[in-house]
C-alpha positions as CSV (number, residue, x, y, z in Angstrom):
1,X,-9.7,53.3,-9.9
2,X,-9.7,56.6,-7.8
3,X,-6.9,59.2,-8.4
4,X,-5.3,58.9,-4.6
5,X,-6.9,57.0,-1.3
6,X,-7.2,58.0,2.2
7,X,-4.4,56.5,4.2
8,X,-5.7,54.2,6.6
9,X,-3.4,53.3,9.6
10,X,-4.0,49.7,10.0
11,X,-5.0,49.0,13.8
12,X,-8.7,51.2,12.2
13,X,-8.9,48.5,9.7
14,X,-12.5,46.5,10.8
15,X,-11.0,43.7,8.9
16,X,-10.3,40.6,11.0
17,X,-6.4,39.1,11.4
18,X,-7.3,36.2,13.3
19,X,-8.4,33.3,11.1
20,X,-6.5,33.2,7.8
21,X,-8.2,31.5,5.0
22,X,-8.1,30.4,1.3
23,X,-10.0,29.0,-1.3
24,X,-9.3,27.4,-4.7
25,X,-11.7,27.2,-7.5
26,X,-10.8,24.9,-10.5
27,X,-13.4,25.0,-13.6
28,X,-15.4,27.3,-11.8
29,X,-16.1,24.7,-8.8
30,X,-14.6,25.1,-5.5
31,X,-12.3,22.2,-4.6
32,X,-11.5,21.0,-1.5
33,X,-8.2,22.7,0.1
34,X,-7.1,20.4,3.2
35,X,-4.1,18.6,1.2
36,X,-2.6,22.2,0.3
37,X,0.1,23.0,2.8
38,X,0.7,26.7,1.7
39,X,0.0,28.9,-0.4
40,X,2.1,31.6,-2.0
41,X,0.7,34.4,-4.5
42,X,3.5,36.8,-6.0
43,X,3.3,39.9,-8.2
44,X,5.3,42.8,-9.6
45,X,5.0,46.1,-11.7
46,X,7.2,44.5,-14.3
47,X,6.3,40.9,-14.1
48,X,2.9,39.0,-14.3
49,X,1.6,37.6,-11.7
50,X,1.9,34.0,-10.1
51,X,1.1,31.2,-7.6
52,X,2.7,28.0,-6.1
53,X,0.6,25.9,-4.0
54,X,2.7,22.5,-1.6
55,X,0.3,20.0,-1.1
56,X,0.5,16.8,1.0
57,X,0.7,13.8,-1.7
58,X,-0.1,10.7,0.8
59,X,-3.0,9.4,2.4
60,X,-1.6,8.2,6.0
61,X,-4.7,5.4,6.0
62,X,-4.5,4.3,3.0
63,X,-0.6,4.5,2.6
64,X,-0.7,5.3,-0.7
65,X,-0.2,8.4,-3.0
66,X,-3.0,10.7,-3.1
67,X,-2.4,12.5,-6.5
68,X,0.7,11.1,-8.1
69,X,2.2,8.2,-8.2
70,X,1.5,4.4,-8.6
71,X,-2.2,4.6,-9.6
72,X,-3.2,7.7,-8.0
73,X,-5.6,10.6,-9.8
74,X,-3.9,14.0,-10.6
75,X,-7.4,15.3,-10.5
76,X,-7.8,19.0,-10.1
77,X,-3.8,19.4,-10.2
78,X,-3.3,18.9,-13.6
79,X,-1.4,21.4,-16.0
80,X,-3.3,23.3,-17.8
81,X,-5.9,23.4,-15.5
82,X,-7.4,26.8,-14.9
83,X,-8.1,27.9,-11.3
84,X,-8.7,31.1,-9.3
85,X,-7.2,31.6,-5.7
86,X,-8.5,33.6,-2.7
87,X,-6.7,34.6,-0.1
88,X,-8.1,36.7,3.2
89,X,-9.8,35.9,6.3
90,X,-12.5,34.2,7.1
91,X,-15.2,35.7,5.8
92,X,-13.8,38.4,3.6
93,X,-11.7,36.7,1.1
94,X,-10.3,38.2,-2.2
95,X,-9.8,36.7,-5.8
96,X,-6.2,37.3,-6.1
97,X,-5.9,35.9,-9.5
98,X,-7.3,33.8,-12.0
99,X,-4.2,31.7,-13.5
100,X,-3.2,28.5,-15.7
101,X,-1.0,25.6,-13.9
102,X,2.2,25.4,-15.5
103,X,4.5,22.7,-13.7
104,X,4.1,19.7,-11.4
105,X,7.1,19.2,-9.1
106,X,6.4,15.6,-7.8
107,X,8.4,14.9,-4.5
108,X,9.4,11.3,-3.4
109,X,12.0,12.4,-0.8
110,X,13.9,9.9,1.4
111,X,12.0,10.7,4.8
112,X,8.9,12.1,5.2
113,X,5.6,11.8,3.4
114,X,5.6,12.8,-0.6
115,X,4.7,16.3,-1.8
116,X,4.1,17.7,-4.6
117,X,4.5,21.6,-5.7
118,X,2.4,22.8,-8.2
119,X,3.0,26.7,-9.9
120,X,1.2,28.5,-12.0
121,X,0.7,32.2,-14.0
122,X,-2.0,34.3,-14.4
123,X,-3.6,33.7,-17.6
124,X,-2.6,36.8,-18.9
125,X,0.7,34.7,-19.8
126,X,-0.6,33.9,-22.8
127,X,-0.4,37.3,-24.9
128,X,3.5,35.8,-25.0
129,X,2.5,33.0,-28.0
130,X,3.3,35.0,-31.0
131,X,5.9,37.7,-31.7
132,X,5.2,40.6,-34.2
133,X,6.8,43.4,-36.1
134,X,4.5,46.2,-36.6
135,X,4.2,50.1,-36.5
136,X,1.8,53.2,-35.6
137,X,0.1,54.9,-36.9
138,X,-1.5,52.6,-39.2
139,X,-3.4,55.2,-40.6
140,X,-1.8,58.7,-42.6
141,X,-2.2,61.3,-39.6
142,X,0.1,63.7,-37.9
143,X,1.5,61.1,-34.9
144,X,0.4,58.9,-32.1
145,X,1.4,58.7,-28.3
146,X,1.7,55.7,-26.2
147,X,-1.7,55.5,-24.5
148,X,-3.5,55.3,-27.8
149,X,-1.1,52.9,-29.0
150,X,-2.4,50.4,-25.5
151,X,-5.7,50.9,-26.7
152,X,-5.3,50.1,-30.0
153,X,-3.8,46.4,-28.6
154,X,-7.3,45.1,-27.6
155,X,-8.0,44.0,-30.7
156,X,-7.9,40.3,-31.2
157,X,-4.5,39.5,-33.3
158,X,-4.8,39.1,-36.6
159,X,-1.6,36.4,-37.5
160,X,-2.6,37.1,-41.4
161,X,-2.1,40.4,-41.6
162,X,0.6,40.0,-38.8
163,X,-1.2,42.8,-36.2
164,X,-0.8,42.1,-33.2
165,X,-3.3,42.9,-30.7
166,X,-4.0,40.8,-26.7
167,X,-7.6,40.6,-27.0
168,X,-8.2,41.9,-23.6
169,X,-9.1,45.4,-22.5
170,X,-6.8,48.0,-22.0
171,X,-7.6,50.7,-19.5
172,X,-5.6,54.0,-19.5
173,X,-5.4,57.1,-17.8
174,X,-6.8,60.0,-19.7
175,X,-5.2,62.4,-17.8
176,X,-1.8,61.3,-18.3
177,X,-2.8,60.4,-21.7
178,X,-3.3,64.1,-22.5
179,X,-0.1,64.7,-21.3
180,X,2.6,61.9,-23.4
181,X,4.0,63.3,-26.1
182,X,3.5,63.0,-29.8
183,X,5.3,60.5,-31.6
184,X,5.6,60.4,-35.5
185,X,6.2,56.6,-35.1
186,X,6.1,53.6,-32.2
187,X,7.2,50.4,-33.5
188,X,7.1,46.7,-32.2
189,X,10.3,44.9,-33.5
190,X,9.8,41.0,-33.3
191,X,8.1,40.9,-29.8
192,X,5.2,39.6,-27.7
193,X,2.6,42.4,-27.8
194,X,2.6,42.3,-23.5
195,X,6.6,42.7,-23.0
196,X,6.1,45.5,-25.8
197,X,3.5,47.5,-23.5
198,X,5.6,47.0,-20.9
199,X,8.3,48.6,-22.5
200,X,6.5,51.5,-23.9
201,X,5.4,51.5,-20.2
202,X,8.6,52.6,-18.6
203,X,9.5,54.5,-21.5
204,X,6.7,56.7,-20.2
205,X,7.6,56.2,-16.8
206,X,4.4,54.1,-16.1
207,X,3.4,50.5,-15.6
208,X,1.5,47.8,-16.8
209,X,-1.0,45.9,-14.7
210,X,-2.8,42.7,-14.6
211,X,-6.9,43.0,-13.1
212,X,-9.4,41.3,-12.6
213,X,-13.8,42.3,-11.7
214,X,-15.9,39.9,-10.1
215,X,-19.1,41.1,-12.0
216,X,-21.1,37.9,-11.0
217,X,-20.2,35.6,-13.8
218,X,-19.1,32.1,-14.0
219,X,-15.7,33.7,-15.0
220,X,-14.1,36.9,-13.8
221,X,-13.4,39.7,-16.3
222,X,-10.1,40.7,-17.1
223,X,-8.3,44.0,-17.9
224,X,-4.9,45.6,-18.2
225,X,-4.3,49.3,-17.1
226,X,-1.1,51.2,-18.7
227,X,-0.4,54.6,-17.1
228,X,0.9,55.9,-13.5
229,X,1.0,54.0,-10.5
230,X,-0.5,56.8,-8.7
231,X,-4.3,56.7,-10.1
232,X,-4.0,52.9,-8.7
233,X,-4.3,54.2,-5.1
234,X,-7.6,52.9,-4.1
235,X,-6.1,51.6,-1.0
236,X,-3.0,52.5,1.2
237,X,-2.3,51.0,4.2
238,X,-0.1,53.1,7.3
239,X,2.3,50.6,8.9
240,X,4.5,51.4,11.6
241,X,7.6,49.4,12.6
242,X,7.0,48.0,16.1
243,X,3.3,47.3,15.4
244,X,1.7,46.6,12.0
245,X,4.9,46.5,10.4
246,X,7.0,43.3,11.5
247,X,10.2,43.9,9.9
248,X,11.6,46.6,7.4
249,X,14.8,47.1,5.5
250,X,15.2,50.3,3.6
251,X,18.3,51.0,1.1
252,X,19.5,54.8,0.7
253,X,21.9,55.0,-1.9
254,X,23.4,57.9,-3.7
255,X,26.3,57.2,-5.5
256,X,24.0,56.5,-9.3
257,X,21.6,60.0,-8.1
258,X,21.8,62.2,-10.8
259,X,21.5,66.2,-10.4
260,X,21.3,67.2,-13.7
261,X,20.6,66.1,-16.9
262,X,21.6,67.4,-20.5
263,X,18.9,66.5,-23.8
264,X,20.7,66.9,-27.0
265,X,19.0,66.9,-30.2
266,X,18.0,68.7,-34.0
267,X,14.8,71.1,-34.6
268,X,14.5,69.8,-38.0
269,X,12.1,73.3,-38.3
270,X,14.7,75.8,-36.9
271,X,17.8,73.9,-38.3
272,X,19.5,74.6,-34.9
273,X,21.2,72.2,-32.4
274,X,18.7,71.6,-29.4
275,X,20.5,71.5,-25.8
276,X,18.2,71.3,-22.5
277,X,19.6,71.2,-19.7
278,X,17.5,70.5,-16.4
279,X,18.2,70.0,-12.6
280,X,16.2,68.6,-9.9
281,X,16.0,72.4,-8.9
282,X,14.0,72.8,-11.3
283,X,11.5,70.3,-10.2
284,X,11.3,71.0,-6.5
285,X,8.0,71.1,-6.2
286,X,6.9,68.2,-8.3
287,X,10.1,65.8,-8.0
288,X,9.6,63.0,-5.8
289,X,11.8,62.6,-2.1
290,X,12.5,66.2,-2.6
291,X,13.4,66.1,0.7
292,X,16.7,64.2,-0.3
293,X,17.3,66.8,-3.1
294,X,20.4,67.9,-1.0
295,X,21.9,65.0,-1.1
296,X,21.7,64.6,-5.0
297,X,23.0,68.0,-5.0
298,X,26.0,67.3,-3.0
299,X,26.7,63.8,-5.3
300,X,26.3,66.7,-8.5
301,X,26.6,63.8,-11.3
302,X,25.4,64.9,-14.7
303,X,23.8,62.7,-17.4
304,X,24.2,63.8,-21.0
305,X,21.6,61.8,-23.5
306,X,22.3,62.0,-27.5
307,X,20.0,59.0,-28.6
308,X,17.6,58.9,-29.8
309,X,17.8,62.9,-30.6
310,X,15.5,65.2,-29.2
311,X,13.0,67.1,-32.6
312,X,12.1,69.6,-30.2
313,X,12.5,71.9,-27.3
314,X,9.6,70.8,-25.0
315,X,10.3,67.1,-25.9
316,X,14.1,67.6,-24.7
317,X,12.6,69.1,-21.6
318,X,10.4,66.5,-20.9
319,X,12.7,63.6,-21.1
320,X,15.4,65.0,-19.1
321,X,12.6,65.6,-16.3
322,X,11.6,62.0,-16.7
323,X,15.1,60.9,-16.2
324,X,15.6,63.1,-13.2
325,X,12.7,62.0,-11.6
326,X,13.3,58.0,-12.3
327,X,16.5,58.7,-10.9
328,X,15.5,60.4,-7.3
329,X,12.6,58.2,-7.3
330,X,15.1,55.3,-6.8
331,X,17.0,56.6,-4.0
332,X,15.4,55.4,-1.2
333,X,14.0,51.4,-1.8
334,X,13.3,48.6,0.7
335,X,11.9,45.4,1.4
336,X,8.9,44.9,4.4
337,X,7.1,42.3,6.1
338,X,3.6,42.7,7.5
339,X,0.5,40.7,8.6
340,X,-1.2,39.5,5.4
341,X,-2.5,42.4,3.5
342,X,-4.7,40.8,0.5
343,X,-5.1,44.3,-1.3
344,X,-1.1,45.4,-0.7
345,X,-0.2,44.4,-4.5
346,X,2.4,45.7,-6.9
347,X,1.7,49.1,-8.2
348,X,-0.3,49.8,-4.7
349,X,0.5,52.7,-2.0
350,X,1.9,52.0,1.8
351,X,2.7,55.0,4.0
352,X,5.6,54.4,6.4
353,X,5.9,55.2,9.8
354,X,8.3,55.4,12.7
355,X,11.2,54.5,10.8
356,X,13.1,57.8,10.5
357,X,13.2,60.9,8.7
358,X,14.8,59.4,5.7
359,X,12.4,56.7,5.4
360,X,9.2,57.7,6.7
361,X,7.0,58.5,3.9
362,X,4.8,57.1,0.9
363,X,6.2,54.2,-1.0
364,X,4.9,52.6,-4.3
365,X,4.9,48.6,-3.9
366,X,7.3,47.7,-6.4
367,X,6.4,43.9,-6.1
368,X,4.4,41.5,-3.2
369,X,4.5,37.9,-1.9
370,X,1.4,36.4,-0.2
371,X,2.4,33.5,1.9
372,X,-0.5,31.5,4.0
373,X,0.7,28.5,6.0
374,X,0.4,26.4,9.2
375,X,2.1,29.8,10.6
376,X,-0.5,32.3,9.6
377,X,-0.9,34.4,6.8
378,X,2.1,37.4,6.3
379,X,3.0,39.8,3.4
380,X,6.3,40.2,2.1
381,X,6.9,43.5,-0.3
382,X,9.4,45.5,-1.5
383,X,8.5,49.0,-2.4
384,X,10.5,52.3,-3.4
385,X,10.0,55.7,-1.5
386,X,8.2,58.5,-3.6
387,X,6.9,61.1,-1.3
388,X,8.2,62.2,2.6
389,X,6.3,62.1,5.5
390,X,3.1,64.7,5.2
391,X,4.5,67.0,7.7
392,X,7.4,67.4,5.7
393,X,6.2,68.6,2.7
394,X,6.8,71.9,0.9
């Protein structure tokens, strides 16, 4: 994953929009797709990921069901079956996901031929069997931070001992890594090891995502990465309203933007009361829609945070910036629609054009629906403003 990517407007994109395509692969075969009506893929930064295929459930010659009912065969769409779906164009297709089926939804309606609906999750949904109770470090040493904590979950779980681990690798960024702050304790109380990293994940103000390599195997390999959306920005798309960009709804909203935040804790070292107190003034030059700082500065709302108590100085610093830049991070969010964009995910980049001052800009996909049907192939997102346009940066 490359630290940023070029922005590439979309009308230089070589890739072809004409014929939208799909494939389905269950046990490692390919199966045949022309019962499947449409196909929908969805993802999010806080969610994992998902599919839901509506497929035609009578034969017209034979009048007779086609995978349930009377004495049909389920076949391929059975749950618990494990398949991996590709969504593109002709010729350039990408493996979206590799995921379980979950549910059946078996339609006999009054008019019209049956259907059936069948949804599933990536396979990454099964980290959520077990809960556990456990705490770091395991081992006597001065602290740990959260990145080292995500590494230390791929380890297979061990249900004897009661440590939890998902068995999977965890990727992290080293340079944010270096950064995190360390903790004298993390601890998992009674939870499923990948809603825990997702926690510690926004804690840190990062995410959690679910990936996958074709390295040529029967079977793709899987990862998770925990750490800033930004190092995910291998690809970022320029869409302009009027062209590439079919519809867009953004949200600018000031009445929860916080100007200033107050850390209050105890330097156990000094014995003295800590009290930090930071304003987006202060973080003009790294704070994100700093173009909108005037705005929060008109608002002037002030957050004061007790627990848990800062131990230090620099720590009290730290977490008021994070709040103050969660907090203008938020101000400006919308919702898009756009041809179908196979590689516009949740977590991914998508510069904004023609839409206004207050809008145009860099945006972080907060979370994407991938719809193919008899009417194309389209992209639905919603996203949340983090830089302005180029041009108006300081």
């Amino acid at each position: 994953m490359s630290a940023a990517a070029k922005i590439i407007p979309l009308h230089k994109e070589t890739q072809p929009f004409y014929v939208p395509a799909f494939e389905l692969h269950v046990k490692g075969r390919p199966v045949p797709v022309r019962d499947v009506i449409e196909v929908r893929y969805e993802d999010g930064i806080e969610k994992i990921d998902g599919f839901t295929l509506t497929v035609n459930n009578w034969d017209t010659v034979t009048q007779k069901p086609l995978y349930y009912g009377h004495e049909a065969n389920a076949g391929i769409f059975v749950p618990g079956n494990k398949i991996r779906l590709y969504m593109g164009y002709q010729g350039d297709l990408r493996l979206m996901m590799t995921g379980l089926i979950t549910s059946i939804d078996v339609q006999f309606p009054e008019s019209g031929s049956s259907r059936i609906v069948v949804s599933g999750l990536n396979v990454l949904e099964r980290f959520r069997r077990t809960q556990y109770t456990w705490s770091w470090p395991e081992e006597k040493k001065e602290g740990i931070r959260d990145s080292e904590v995500a590494k230390l979950l791929e380890r297979q779980p061990d249900d004897k001992a009661g440590r939890p681990g998902l068995g999977v690798e965890v990727r992290t960024d080293k340079a944010a890594a270096g950064k995190e702050p360390l903790l004298p304790n993390i601890y998992m109380n009674n939870q499923f090891p990948i809603i825990f990293l997702m926690e510690r994940a926004r804690r840190c103000g990062y995410e959690v995502l679910a990936g996958e390599e074709d390295r040529g195997g029967s079977e793709p390999h899987s990862y998770l990465y925990f750490g800033p959306t930004n190092s995910l920005r291998d690809v970022t798309y320029e869409l302009e309203w009027g062209k590439s960009l079919v519809s867009f709804h953004p949200t600018f909203a000031s009445a929860q933007q916080i100007f200033a935040v107050k850390v209050c804790g105890w330097d156990r070292t000094a014995k003295k009361r800590i009290e930090e107190r930071r304003t987006l003034d202060d973080l003009k030059d790294v704070a994100p829609n700093r173009d909108h700082i005037v705005v929060a500065r008109t608002a002037n709302r002030e957050e004061v945070i007790t627990d848990p108590p800062a131990r230090t100085v620099e720590e009290a610093k730290k977490r008021a910036d994070e709040v103050l830049k969660k907090s203008i991070g938020r101000m400006v969010e919308a919702t898009g629609t756009t041809v179908g964009l196979p590689d516009l995910r949740g977590g991914k980049s998508v510069s904004i054009t023609r839409t206004g001052v207050q809008f145009d800009g860099l945006y972080t996909v907060l979370s994407s629906t991938h719809t193919l049907d008899s009417s194309g192939y389209r992209t639905n997102f919603t996203a949340r403003r983090v830089e302005p346009p180029a041009n108006k940066r300081r």
